[in-house]
C-alpha positions in Angstrom: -3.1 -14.5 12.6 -3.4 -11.4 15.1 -0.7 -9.5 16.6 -0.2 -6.3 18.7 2.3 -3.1 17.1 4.3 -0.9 19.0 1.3 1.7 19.1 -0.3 -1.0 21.0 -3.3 -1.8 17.9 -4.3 -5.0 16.6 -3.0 -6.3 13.3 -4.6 -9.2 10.8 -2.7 -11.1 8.9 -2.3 -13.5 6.7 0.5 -16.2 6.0 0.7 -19.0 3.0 1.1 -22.5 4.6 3.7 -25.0 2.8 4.5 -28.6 3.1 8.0 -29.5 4.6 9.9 -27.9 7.6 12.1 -26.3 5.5 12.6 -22.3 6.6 11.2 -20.6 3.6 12.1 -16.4 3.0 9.2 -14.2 3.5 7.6 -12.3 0.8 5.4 -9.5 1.7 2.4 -8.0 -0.3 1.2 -4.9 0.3 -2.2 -4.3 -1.5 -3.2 -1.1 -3.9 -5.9 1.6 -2.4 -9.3 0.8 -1.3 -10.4 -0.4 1.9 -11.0 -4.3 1.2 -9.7 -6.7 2.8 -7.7 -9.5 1.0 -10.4 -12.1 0.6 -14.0 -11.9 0.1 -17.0 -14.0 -0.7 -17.7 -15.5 -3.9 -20.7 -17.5 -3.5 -18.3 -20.9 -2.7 -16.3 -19.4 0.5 -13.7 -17.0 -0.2 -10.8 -15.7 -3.0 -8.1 -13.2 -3.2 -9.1 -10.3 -3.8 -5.7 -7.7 -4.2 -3.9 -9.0 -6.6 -2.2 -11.2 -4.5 -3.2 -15.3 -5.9 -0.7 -14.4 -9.0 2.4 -14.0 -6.4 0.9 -16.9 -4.6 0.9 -19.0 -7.2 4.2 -18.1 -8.5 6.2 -18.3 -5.5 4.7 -21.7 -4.0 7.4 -24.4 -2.3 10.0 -21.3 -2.5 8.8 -18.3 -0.2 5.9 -18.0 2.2 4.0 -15.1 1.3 2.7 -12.4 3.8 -0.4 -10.5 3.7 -1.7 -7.6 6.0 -4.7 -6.0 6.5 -5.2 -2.1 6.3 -5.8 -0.7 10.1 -9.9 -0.6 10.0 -10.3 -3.5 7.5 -11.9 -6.6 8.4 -11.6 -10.3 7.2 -14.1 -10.3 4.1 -14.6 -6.5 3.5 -15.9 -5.7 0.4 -14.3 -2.1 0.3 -17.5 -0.6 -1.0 -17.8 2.4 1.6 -14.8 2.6 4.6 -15.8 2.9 7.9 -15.1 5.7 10.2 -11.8 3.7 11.7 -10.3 2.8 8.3 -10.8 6.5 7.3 -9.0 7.9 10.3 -6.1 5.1 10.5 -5.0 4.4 7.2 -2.4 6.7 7.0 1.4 6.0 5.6 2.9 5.7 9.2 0.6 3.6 10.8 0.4 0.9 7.9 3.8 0.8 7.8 3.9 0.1 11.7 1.3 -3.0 11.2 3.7 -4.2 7.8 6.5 -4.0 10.5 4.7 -5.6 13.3 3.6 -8.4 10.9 7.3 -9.2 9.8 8.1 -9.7 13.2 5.1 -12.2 14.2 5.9 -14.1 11.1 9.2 -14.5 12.1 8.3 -16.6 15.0 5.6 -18.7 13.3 7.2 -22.1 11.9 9.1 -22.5 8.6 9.7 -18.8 8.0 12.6 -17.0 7.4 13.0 -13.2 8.1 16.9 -13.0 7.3 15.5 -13.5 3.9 12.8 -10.6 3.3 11.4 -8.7 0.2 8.3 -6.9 0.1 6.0 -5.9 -3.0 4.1 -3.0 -3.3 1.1 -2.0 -5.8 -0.1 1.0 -6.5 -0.6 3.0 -3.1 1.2 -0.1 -1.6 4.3 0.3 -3.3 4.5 3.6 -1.6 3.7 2.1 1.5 6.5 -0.7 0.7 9.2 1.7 0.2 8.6 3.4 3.7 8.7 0.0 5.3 11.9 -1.0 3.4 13.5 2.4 4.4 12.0 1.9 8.2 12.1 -1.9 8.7 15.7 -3.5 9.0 14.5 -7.0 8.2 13.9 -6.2 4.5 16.6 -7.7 2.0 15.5 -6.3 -1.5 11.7 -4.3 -2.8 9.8 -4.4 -5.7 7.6 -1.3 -6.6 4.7 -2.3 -9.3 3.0 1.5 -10.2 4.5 2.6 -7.0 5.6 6.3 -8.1 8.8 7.9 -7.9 8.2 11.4 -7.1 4.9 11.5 -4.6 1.6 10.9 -6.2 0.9 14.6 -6.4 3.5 14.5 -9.7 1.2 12.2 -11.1 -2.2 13.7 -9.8 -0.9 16.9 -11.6 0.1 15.4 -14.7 -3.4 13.7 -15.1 -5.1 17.5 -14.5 -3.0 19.1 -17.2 -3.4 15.9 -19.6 -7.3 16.1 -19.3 -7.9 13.1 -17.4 -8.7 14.5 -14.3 -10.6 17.1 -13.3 -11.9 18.0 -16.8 -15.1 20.2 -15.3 -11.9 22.5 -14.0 -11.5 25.0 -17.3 -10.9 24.0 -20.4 -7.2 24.5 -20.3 -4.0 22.3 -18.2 -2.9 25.5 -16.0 -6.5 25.8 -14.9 -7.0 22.3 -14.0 -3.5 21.9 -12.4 -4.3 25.0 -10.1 -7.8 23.9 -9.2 -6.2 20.3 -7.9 -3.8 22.1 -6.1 -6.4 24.6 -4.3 -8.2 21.1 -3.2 -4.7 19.8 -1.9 -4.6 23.4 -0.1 -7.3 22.2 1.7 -5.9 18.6 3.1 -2.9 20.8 4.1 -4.6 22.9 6.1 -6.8 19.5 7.4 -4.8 16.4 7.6 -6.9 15.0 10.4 -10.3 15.5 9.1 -11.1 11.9 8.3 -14.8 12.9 7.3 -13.5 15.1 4.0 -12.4 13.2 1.2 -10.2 14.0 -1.6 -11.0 11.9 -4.8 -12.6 9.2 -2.6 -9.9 9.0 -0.3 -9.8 10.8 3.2 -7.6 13.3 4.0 -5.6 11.8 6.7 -4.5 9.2 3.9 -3.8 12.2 1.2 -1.7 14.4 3.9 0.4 10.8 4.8 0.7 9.1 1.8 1.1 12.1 -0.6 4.1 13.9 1.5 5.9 10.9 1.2 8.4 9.8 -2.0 9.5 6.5 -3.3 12.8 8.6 -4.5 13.2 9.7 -0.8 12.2 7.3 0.7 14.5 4.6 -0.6 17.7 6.7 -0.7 19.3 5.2 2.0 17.7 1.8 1.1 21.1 -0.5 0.5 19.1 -3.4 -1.2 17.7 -3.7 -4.5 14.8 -2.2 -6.2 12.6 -3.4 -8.9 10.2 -1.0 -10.5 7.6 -2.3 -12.8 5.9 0.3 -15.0 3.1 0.2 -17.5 3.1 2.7 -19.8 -0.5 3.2 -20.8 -1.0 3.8 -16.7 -4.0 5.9 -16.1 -3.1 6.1 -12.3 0.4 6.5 -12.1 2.3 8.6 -14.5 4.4 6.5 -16.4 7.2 8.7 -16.2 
C-alpha cells in the first residue's frame, strides 16, 4: 500500500490480509537498523526479512499486522549499502511521521481496527516505537524488544569501557569511553551531514535517534509497556 504524510512524502506499507469481515486490532512492527526493506528475494519470490514472520505467525485470525518501510527503502532492498535518500531521511522524526501516517491509512482499509492499536519495536525500532506511542494518539499499549531505556549512547558507552567496542582506542575503559564520545562530538557539531557515518550509520540518524530516550519518551505514555530484554545482549546494554 502507498500513502502520503503530513510532510507531504510517500510512505510503503505493508498490511496482513485475513479471512472474515471481522474488524481485527492493528499490530504494528517496527523493524531493527539497517536499511532493508521487509522482504527480499530468495530464489522462490520473496520472505520476511525483519524479524517480523514470527509476529505474523503468532497473531494470525486475531490482529492484522502492519509493516512500514524506512523513508529511502524500497520493496526488496537488500540493505547492503543505503542510498543517498535513506542516509539523509531516516532520522527519528521523520520515521515516526511515516509509522503515524501508516496507522492512519490502515485505518481506512477493510477489517482493521485502529481503536485497538499496539506497536512493537526491535532494536532501533523500539526506540522509534516509543516516540510514536508518545506522539501518535491511536496507540493503546507498546512493546519494546532491546529497545533501550536511557538513549543508546548509555549503551554505546558501556560497550567502550567493557572492551567491546572500540578496542584499537587505548588499552584502558576511560580511554575508550572518551574516544567514542570525541566521535559523538563530531555528529553534534554535524547532524545533517548524511555522507559521514558513525559506526555504519549516518549522522543524521545518530543526532535523531541517539538524543531521544525510551524513559522520556514514554513518560507521559498512559498505556502499557512491555520490555523484553536479553541479557547476554551485545547491542543493547542489558541494564
Amino acid at each position: 500500500h502507498l500513502t502520503i504524510d503530513t510532510l507531504a512524502l510517500q510512505v510503503t506499507y505493508y498490511l496482513s490480509e485475513e479471512s472474515g469481515t471481522e474488524r481485527l486490532p492493528l499490530l504494528v512492527y517496527v523493524q531493527g537498523s539497517g536499511a532493508a526493506s521487509h522482504f527480499v528475494a530468495d530464489g522462490n519470490g520473496y520472505r520476511g526479512a525483519t524479524g517480523h514472520s514470527s509476529l505474523r505467525d503468532a497473531m494470525a485470525g486475531r490482529m492484522r499486522l502492519l509493516l512500514v518501510e524506512k523513508p529511502g527503502v524500497a520493496f526488496g532492498d537488500v540493505g547492503r549499502e543505503a542510498g543517498e535518500a535513506f542516509r539523509r531521511e531516516h532520522t527519528l522524526p521523520r520515521w515516526a511521521v511515516a509509522i503515524a501516517a501508516a496507522i492512519e491509512a490502515a485505518g481506512r482499509e477493510t477489517g482493521v481496527d485502529t481503536t485497538d492499536v499496539t506497536v512493537v519495536g526491535h532494536s532501533e525500532g523500539g526506540v522509534a516505537a516509543a516516540r510514536v506511542a508518545a506522539t501518535v494518539s491511536r496507540v493503546d499499549r507498546v512493546a519494546l524488544m532491546a529497545g533501550e531505556g536511557p538513549s543508546q549512547l548509555y549503551s554505546l558507552i558501556r560497550l567502550a569501557r567493557s572492551g567491546g567496542l572500540l578496542p584499537g582506542s587505548g588499552d584502558d575503559a576511560d580511554s575508550r569511553e572518551r574516544a567514542l564520545l570525541a566521535a559523538w562530538d563530531s555528529v553534534l557539531a554535524h547532524p545533517d551531514a548524511a555522507e559521514r557515518t558513525f559506526f555504519g550509520h549516518a549522522y543524521p540518524r545518530w543526532a535523531t535517534f541517539m538524543g531521544s530516550s525510551p524513559l522520556d519518551e514514554l513518560a507521559g505514555f498512559e498505556g502499557p509497556v512491555l520490555i523484553v530484554q536479553g541479557t547476554a545482549d551485545r547491542a543493547v546494554d542489558p541494564s
